[in-house]
PAVO-215121 format. One record per residue (C-alpha): x, z, y; residue in three letters. Coordinates in nm, 2 decimals, padded with zeros to 4 digits. Layout:
! PAVO-215121
seke c1->X c3->Z c2->Y residu->Ala $
...
! end
This chain:
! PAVO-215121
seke c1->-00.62 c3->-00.61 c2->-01.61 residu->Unk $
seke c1->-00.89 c3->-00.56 c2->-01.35 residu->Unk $
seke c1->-01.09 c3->-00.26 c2->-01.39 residu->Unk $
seke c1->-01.01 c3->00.14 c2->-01.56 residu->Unk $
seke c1->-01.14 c3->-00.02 c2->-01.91 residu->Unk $
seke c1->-00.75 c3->-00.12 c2->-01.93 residu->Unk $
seke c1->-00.69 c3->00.22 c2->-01.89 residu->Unk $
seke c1->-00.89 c3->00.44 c2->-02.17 residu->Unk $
seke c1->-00.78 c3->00.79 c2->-02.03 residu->Unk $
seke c1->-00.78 c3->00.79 c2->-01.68 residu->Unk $
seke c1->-01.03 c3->00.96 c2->-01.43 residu->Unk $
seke c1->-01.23 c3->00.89 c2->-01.16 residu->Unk $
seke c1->-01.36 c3->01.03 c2->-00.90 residu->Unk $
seke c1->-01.48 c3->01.09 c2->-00.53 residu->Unk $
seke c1->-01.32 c3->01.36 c2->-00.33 residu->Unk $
seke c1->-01.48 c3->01.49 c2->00.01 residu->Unk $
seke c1->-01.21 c3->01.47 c2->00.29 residu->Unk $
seke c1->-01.37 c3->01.53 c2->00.61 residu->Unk $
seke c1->-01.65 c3->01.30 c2->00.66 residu->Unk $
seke c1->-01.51 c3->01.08 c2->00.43 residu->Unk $
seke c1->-01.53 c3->01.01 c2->00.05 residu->Unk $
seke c1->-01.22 c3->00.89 c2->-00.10 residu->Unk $
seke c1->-01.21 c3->00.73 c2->-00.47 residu->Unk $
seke c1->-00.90 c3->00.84 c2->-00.67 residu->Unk $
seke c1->-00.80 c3->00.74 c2->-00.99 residu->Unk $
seke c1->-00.60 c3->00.99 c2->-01.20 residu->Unk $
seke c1->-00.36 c3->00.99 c2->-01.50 residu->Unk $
seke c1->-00.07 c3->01.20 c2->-01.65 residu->Unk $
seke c1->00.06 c3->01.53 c2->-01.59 residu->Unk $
seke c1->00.39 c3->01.70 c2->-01.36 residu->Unk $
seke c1->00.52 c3->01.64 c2->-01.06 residu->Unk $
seke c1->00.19 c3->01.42 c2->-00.84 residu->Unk $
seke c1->00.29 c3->01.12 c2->-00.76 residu->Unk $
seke c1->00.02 c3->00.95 c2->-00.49 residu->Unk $
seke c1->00.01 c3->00.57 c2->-00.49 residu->Unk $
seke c1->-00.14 c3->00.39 c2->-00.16 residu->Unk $
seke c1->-00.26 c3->00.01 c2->-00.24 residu->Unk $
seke c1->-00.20 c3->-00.32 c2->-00.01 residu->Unk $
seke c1->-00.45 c3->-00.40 c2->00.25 residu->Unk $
seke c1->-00.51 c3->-00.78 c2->00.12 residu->Unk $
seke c1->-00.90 c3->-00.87 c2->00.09 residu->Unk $
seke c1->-01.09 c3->-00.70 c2->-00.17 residu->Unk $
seke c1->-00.79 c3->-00.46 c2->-00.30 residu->Unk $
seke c1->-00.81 c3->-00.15 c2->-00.43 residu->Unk $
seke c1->-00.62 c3->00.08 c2->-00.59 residu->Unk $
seke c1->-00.64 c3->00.01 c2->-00.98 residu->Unk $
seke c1->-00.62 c3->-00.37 c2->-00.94 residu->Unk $
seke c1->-00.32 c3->-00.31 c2->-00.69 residu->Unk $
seke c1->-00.15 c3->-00.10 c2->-00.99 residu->Unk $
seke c1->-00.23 c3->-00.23 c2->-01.31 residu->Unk $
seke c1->00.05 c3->-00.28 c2->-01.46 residu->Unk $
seke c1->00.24 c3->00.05 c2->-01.31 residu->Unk $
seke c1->00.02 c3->00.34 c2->-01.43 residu->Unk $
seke c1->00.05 c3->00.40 c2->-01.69 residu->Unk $
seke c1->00.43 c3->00.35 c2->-01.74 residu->Unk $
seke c1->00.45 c3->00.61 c2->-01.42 residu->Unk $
seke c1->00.21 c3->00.85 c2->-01.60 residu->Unk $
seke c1->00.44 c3->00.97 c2->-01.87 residu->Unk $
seke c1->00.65 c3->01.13 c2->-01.60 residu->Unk $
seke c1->00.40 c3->01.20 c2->-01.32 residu->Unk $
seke c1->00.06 c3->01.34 c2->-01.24 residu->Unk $
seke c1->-00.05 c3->01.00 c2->-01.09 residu->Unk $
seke c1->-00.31 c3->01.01 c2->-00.79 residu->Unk $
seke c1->-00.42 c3->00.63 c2->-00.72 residu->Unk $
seke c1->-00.61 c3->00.59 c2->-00.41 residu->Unk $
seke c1->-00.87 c3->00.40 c2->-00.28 residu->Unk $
seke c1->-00.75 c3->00.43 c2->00.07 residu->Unk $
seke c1->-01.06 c3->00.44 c2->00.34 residu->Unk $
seke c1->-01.21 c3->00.09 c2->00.42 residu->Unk $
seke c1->-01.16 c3->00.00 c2->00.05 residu->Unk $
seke c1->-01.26 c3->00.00 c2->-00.28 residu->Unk $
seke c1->-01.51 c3->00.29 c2->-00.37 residu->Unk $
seke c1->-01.40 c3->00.48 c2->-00.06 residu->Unk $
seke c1->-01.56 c3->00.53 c2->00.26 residu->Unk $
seke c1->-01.54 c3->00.20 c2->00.47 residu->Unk $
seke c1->-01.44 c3->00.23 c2->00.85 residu->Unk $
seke c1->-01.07 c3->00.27 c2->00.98 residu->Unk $
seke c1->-00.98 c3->00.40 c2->01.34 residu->Unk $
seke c1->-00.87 c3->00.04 c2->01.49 residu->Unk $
seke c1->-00.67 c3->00.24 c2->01.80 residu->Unk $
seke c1->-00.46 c3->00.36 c2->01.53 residu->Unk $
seke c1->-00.51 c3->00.24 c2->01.19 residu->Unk $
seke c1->-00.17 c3->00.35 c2->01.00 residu->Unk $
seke c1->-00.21 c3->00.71 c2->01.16 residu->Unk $
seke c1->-00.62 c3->00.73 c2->01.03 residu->Unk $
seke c1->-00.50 c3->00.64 c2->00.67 residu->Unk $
seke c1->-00.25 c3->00.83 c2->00.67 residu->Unk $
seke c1->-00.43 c3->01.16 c2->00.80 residu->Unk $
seke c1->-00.67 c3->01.09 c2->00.51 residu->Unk $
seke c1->-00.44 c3->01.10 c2->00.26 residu->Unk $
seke c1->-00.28 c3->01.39 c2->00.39 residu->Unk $
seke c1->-00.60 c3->01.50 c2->00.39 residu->Unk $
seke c1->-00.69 c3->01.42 c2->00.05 residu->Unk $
seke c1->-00.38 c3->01.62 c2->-00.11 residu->Unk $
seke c1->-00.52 c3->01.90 c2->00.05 residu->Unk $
seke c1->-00.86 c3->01.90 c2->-00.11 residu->Unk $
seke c1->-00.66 c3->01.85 c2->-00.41 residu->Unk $
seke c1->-00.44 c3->02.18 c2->-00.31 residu->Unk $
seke c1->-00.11 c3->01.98 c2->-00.31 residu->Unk $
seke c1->00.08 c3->02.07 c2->-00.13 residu->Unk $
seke c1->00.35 c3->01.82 c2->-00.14 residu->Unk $
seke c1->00.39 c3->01.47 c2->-00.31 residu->Unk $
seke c1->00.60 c3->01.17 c2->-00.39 residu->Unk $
seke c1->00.45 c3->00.89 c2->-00.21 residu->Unk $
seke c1->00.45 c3->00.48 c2->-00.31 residu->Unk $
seke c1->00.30 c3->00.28 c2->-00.09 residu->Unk $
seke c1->00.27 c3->-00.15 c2->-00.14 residu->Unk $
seke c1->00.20 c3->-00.36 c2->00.24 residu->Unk $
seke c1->-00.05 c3->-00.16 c2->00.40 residu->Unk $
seke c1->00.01 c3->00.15 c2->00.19 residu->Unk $
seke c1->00.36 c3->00.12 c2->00.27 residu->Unk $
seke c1->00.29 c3->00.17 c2->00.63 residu->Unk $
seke c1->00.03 c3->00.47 c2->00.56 residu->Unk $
seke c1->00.33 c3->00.64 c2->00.32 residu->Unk $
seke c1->00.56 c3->00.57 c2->00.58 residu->Unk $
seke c1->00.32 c3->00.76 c2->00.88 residu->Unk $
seke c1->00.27 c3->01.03 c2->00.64 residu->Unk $
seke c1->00.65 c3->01.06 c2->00.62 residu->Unk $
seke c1->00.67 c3->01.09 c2->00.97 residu->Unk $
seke c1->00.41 c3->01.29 c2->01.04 residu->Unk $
seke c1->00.43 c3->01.56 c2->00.78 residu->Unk $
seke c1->00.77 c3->01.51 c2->00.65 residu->Unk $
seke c1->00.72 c3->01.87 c2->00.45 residu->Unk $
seke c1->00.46 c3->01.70 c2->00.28 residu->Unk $
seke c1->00.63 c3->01.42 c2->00.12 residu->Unk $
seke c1->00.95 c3->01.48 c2->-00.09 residu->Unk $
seke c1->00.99 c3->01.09 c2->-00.19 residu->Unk $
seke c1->00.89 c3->00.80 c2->-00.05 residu->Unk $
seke c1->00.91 c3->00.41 c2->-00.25 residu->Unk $
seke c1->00.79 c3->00.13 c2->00.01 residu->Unk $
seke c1->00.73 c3->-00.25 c2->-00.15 residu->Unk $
seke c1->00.68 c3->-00.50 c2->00.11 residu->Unk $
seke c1->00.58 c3->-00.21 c2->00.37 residu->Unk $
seke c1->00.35 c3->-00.32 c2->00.71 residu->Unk $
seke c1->00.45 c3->-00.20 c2->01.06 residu->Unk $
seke c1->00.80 c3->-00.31 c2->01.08 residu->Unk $
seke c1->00.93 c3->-00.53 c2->01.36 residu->Unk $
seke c1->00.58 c3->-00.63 c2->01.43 residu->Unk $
seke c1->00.63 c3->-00.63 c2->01.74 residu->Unk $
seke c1->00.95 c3->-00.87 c2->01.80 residu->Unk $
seke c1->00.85 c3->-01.19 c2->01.62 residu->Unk $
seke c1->00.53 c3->-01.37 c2->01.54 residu->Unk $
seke c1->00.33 c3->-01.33 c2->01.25 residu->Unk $
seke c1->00.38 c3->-01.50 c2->00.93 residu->Unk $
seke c1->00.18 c3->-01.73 c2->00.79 residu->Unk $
seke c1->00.08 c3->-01.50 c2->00.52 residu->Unk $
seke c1->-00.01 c3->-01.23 c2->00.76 residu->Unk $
seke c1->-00.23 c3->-01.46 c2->00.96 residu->Unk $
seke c1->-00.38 c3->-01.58 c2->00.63 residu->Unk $
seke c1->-00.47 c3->-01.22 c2->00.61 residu->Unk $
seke c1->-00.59 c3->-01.14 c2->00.90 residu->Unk $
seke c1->-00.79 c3->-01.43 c2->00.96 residu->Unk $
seke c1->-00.95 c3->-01.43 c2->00.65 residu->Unk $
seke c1->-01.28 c3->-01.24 c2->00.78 residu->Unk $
seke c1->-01.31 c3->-01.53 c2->01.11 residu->Unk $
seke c1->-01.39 c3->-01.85 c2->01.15 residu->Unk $
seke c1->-01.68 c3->-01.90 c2->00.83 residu->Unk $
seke c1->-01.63 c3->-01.57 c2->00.71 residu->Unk $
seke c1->-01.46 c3->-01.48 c2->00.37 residu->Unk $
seke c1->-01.47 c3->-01.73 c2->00.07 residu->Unk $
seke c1->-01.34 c3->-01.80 c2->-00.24 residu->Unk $
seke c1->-01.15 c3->-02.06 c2->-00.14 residu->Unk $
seke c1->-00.98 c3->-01.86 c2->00.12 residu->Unk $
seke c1->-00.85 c3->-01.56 c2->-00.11 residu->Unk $
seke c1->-00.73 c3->-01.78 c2->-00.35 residu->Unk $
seke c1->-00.54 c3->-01.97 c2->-00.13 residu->Unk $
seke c1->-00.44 c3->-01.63 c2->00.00 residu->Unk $
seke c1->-00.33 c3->-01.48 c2->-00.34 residu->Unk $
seke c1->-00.17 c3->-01.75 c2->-00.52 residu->Unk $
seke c1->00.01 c3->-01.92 c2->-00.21 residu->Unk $
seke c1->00.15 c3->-01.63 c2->00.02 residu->Unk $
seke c1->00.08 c3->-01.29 c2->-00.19 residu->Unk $
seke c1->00.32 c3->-01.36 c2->-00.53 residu->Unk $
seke c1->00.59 c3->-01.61 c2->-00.57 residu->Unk $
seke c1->00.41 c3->-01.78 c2->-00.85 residu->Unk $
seke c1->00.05 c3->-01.81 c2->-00.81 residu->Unk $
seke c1->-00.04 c3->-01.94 c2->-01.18 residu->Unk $
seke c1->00.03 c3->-01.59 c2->-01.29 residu->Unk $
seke c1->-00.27 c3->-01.44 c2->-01.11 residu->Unk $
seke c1->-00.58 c3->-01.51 c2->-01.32 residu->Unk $
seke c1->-00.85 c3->-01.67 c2->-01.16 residu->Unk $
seke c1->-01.06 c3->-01.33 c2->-01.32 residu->Unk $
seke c1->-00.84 c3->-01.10 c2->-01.08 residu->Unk $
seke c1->-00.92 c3->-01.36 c2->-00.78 residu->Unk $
seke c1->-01.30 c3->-01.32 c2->-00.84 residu->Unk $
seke c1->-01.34 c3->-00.94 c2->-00.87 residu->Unk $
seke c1->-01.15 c3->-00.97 c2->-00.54 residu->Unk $
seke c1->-01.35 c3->-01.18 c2->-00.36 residu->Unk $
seke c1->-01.65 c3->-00.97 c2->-00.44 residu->Unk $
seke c1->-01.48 c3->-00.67 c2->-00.33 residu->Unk $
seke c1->-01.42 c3->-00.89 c2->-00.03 residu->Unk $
seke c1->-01.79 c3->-00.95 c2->00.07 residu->Unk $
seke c1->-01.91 c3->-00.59 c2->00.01 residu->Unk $
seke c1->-02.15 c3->-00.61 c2->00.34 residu->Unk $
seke c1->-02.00 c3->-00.28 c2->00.46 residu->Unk $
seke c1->-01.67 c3->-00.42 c2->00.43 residu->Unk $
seke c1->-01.74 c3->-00.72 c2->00.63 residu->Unk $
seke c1->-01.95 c3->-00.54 c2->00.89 residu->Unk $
seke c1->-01.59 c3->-00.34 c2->00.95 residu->Unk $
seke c1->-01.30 c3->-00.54 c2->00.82 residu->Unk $
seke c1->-01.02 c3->-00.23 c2->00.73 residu->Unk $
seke c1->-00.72 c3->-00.48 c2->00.85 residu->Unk $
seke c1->-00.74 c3->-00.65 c2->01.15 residu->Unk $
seke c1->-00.50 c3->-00.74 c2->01.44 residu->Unk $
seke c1->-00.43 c3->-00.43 c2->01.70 residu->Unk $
seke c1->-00.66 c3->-00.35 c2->01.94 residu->Unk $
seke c1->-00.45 c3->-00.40 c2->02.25 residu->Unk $
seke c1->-00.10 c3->-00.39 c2->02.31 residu->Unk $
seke c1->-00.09 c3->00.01 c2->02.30 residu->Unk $
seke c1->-00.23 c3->00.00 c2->01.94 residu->Unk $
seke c1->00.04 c3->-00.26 c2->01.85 residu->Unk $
seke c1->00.34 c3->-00.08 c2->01.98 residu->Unk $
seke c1->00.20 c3->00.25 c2->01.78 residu->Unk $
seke c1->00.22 c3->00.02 c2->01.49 residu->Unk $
seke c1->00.56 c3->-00.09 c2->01.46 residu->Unk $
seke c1->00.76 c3->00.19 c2->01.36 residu->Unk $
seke c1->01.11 c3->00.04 c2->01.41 residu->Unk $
seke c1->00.95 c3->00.14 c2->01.78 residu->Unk $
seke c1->00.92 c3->00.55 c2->01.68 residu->Unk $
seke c1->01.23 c3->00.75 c2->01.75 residu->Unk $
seke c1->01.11 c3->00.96 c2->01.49 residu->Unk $
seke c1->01.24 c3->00.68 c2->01.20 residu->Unk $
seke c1->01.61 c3->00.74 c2->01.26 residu->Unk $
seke c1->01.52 c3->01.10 c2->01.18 residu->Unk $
seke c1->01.31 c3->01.11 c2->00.89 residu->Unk $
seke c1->01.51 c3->01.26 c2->00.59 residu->Unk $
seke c1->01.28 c3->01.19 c2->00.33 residu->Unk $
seke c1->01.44 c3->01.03 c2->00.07 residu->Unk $
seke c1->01.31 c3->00.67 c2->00.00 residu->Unk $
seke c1->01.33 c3->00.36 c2->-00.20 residu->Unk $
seke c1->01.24 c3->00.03 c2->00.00 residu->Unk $
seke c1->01.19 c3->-00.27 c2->-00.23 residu->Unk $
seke c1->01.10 c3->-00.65 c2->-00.16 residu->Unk $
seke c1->01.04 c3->-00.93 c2->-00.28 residu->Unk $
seke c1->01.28 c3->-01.23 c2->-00.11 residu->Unk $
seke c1->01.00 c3->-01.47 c2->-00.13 residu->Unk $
seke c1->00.77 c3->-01.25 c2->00.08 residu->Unk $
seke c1->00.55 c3->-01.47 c2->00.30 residu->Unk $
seke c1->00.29 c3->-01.15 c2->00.46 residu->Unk $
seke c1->00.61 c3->-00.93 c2->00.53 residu->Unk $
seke c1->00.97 c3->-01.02 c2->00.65 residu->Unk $
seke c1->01.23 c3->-00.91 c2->00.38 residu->Unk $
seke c1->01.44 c3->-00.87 c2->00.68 residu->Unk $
seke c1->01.24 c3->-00.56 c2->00.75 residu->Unk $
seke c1->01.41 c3->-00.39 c2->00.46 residu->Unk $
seke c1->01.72 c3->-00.44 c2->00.59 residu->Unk $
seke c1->01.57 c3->-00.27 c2->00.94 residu->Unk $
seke c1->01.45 c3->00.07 c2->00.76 residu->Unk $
seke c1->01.76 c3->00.09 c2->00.57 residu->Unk $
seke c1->01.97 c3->00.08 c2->00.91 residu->Unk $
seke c1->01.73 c3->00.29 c2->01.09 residu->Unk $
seke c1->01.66 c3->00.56 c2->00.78 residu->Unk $
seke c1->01.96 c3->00.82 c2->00.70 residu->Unk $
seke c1->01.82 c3->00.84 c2->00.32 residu->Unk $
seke c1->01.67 c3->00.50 c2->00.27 residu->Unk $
seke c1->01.83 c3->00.27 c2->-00.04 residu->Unk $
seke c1->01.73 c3->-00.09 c2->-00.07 residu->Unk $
seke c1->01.66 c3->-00.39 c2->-00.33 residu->Unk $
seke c1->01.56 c3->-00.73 c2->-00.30 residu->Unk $
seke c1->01.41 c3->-00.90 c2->-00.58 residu->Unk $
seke c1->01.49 c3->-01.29 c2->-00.62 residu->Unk $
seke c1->01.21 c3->-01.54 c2->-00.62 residu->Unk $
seke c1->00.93 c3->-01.27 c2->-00.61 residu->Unk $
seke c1->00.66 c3->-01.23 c2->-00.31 residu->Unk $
seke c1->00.50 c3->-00.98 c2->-00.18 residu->Unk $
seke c1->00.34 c3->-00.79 c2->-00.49 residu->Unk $
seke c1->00.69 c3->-00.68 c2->-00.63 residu->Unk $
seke c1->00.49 c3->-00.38 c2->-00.86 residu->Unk $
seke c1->00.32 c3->-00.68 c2->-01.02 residu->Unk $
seke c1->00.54 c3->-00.95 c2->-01.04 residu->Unk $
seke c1->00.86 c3->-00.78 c2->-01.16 residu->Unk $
seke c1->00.64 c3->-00.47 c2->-01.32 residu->Unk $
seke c1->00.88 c3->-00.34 c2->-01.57 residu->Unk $
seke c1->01.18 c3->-00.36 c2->-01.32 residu->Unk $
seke c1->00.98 c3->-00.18 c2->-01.07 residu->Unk $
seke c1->00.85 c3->00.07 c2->-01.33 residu->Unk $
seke c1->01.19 c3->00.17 c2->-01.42 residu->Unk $
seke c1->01.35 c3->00.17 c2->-01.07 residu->Unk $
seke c1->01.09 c3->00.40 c2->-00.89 residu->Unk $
seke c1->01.08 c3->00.62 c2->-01.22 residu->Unk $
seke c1->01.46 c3->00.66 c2->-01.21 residu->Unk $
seke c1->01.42 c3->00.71 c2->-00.84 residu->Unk $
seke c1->01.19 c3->00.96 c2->-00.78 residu->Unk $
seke c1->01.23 c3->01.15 c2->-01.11 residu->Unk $
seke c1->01.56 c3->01.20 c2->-00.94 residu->Unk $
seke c1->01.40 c3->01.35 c2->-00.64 residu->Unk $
seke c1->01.16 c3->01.61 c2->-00.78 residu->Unk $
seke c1->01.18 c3->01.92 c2->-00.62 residu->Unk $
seke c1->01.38 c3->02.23 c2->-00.80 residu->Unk $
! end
């Protein structure tokens, strides 16, 4: 599934937040439910959720995000602090919707903007569900292989098509013959949009200020975040440590975790009916009276 066509009844649009247009995709009706995409080369927000909308729509008014830098979406992210730009436009983008509060999933990089917008606006955010989330321990060990893959991918000879599909079907899912080589193409050109590659949304903190603001098991304001949330990961993940699910659910007072055997680091898309069930179980559990 790689485009809306898959999708008959959703909606598209751009919404005007701040100087910024962001490109949502909406289906279903209730409680909203905002979905934030990974920050791998050439995502976006439908291809990140394919297999999740729908089956999240026929309990939720689903919001998915093209998150700034991506997609159809305003390119261009604050590099002095990346997870608190994305998440100020999101927060920014529920109000131009007038909502005024909203469960939150987030996958890798979206993880880390759901989890900033949790910690910034807690009011704002009733549930959070993290898969494979960014920003945690970043700061006390090296990165991993699949990180670097990621964040190199725009240096050296620039992006290719070689590069992303060594990226996708060796370091983003457990097993890469699952991923079609027709996903792997509308990727890459996503990838080489010039705008993208004029201002690459992911790359490596500017300095070592910008790094420390981006490992939240480094803000004091973790251990006090009472938003309810879900952390799930794949055991296989080569971008993001699984041990950093174990770290959130030490550090968080209402955090719950699962690890999913032999799966990477795209746990909505590799184990898609699991994780439709689990986060619909969870946050339908956690709508507010």
């Amino acid at each position: 599934m790689s485009s809306n066509e898959a999708i008959p009844k959703i909606t598209s649009r751009s919404v005007t937040v701040g100087k910024r247009q962001i490109f949502i995709n909406e289906l279903g009706q209730g409680y909203p439910l905002l979905m934030l995409h990974g920050g791998g080369a050439g995502a976006s927000g439908l291809s990140n959720y394919s297999k999740n909308i729908e089956a999240l729509a026929k309990h939720f008014r689903v919001l998915v995000a093209d998150m700034p830098g991506y997609g159809k979406s305003t390119k261009g992210v604050n590099r002095d602090d990346p997870f608190g730009d994305l998440a100020s436009a999101m927060l920014g983008l529920l109000d131009a919707l007038d909502i005024k509060r909203a469960h939150v999933v987030g996958n890798s990089l979206g993880g880390a903007c759901a989890l900033r917008m949790a910690l910034d606006a807690p009011k704002r955010v009733s549930a959070l569900v993290l898969m494979g989330p960014g920003g945690i321990n970043t700061t006390r060990s090296l990165p991993t292989p699949g990180l670097n893959q990621l964040l190199n991918y725009y240096s050296g000879e620039g992006p290719t098509l070689e590069k992303i599909t060594r990226f996708i079907r060796e370091y983003l899912v457990y097993d890469g013959s699952q991923v079609s080589d027709a996903m792997i193409e509308e990727r890459f050109r996503s990838s080489i949009d010039p705008e993208v590659v004029a201002a690459p949304p992911l790359r490596r903190p500017k300095g070592l200020k910008a790094a420390l603001r981006m490992d939240f098991t480094r803000d004091a304001r973790l251990a006090q975040c009472q938003v309810p949330t879900l952390v799930l990961w794949g055991s296989a993940d080569k971008v993001n440590r699984p041990s950093g699910g174990e770290a959130l659910r030490k550090r968080m007072p209402n955090c719950d975790l699962y690890l999913f055997n032999k799966t990477g680091h795209w746990v909505q898309w590799e184990r898609a009916a699991e994780f439709n069930a689990v986060t619909t179980g969870f946050l339908m559990n956690r709508v507010p009276a």
